[in-house]
C-alpha positions in Angstrom: -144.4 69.3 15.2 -147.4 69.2 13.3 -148.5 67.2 10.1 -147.7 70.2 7.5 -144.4 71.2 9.2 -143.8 67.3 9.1 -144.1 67.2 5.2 -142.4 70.7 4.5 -139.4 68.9 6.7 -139.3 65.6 4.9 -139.4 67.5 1.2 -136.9 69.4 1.9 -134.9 66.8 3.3 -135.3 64.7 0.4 -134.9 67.3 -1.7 -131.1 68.4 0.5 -130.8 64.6 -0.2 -131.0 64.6 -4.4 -129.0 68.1 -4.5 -126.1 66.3 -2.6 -125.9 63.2 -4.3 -125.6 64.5 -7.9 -122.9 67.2 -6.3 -120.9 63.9 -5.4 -122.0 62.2 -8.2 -121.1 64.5 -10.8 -117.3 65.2 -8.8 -116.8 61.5 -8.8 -117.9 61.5 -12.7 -115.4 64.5 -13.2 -112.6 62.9 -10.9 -112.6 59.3 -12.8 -112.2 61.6 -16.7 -109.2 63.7 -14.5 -108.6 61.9 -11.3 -105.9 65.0 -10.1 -107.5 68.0 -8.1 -105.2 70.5 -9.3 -106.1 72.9 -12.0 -102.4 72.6 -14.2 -102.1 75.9 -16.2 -101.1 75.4 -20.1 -97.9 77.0 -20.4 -97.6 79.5 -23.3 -94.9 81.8 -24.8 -92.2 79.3 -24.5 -89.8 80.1 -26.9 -88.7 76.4 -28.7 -90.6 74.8 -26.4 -91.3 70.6 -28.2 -93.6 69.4 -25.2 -94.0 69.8 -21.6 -94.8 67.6 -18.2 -97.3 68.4 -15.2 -97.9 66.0 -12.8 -99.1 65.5 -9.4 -98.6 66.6 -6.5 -98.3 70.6 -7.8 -98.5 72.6 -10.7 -95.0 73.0 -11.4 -94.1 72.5 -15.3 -91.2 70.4 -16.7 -90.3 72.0 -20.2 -88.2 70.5 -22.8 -86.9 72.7 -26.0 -84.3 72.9 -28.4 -81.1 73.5 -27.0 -80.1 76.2 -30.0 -76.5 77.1 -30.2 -75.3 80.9 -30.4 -74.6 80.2 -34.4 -78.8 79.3 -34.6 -77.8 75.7 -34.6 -79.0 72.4 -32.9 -76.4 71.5 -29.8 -75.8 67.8 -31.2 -74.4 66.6 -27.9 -77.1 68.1 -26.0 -80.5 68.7 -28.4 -83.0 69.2 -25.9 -82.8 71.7 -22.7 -85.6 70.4 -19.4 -86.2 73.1 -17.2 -89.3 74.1 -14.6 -91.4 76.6 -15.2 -92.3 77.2 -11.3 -96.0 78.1 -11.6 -96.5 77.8 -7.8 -93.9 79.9 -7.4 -95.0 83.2 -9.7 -94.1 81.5 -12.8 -90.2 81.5 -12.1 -88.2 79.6 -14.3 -85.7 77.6 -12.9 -83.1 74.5 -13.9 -83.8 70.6 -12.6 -81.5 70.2 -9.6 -78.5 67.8 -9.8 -80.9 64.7 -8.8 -84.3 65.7 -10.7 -81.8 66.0 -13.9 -80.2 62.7 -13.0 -82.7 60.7 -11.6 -86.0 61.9 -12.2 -86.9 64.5 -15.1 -83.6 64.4 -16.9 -83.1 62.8 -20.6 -80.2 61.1 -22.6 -79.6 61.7 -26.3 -77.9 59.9 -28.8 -77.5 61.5 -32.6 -79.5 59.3 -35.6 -78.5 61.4 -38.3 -78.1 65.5 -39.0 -81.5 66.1 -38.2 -82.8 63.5 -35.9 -82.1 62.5 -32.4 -83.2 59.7 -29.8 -84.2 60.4 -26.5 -85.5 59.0 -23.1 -86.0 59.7 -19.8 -83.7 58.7 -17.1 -86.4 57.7 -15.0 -87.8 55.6 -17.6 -85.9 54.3 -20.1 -88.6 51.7 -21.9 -89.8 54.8 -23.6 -88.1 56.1 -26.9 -88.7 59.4 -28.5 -87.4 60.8 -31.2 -86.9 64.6 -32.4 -86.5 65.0 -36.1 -88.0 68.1 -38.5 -91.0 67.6 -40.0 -93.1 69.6 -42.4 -92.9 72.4 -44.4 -92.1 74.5 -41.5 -88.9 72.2 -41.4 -89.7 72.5 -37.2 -88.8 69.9 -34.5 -91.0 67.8 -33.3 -90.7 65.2 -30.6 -92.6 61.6 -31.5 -93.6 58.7 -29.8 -94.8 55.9 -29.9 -97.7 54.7 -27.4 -100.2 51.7 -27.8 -99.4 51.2 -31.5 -100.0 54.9 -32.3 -97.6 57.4 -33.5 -98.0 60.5 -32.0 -96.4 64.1 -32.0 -96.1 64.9 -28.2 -96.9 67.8 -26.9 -97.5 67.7 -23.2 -97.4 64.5 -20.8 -99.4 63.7 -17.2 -97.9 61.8 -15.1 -100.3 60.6 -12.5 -98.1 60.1 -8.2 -100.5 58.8 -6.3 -98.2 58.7 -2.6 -94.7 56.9 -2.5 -91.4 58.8 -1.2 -89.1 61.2 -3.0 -87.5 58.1 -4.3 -89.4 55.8 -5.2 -93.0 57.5 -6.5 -96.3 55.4 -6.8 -96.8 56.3 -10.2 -100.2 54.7 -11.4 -100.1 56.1 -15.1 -98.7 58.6 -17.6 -100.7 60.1 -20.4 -99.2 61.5 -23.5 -101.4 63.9 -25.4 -100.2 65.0 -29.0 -101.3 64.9 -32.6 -102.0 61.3 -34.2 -99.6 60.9 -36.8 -102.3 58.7 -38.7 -104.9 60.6 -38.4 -103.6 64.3 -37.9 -106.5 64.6 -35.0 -105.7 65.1 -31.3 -104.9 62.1 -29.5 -104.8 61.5 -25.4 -103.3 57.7 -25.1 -102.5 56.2 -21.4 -99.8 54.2 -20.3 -99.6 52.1 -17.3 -96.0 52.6 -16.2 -94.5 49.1 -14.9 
């Protein structure tokens, strides 16, 4: 090899070099703002829909809305309806099964008042919620309360990193919604214990 194929080699090797490590650099910046390597789809044309939940490890969308009655009324004993919108599966809809319902994805409810309801997961009942109308729209909303701010939920990531079926290594759970302060978009994070 001589001395000018030498230096065309070594400047293109260094230049191979800086091309690869800003690739890595910039997917390990983007990985650490949204650690998951899925690409979750925002679900639209929902009717009623109050929030939704995507989490690892597919694309598969938990969606809770009101649970109207035939007469255009609020079902009191059972406000909120949770279903999956099956995006890896052509966007079927289909219900929890008997043990996502019960033990994973489900909610309990308990009245307040005409208009306002209590609610948490039955995989994690340290959380409270609560679905009252709001506004001059007079439309439910779902609101929470996460590290001292109020906000109006509308979606949730929940963040599996491994585990079994049973018992998930969940490392964190993000609620995204409007601050109830400050009226602005909000994305607070929750370390799930």
């Amino acid at each position: 090899m001589n001395k000018l194929t030498f230096k065309y080699f070594a400047k293109s090797l260094i230049v191979i070099t800086i091309l690869l490590l800003c690739i890595f650099s910039n997917n390990l910046m983007a990985q650490s703002k949204n650690p998951s390597p899925l690409h979750f789809p925002t679900p639209k044309n929902i009717d009623n829909m109050l929030f939704y939940i995507q989490r690892d490890p597919n694309v598969n969308t938990a969606i809770y809305a009101i649970n109207y009655q035939e007469n255009g009324k609020i079902d009191k004993s059972n406000p909120i309806k949770a279903y999956w919108v099956r995006y890896a599966e052509k966007g079927e809809k289909k219900d929890f099964s008997y043990i996502q319902r019960k033990f994973a994805y489900g909610i309990e409810s308990k009245s307040l008042d005409n208009e306002e309801f209590e609610f948490q997961f039955v995989s994690y009942k340290k959380l409270p919620l609560t679905l009252k109308k709001i506004g001059s729209d007079q439309k439910y909303h779902v609101f929470v309360s996460v590290n001292q701010k109020r906000i109006q939920v509308e979606k949730i990531f929940v963040r599996i990193e491994g585990g079994s079926f049973w018992l998930p290594n969940v490392k964190y759970a993000e609620v995204t919604g409007i601050d109830a302060s400050s009226n602005k978009t909000i994305t607070e994070r929750m370390l799930l214990k």
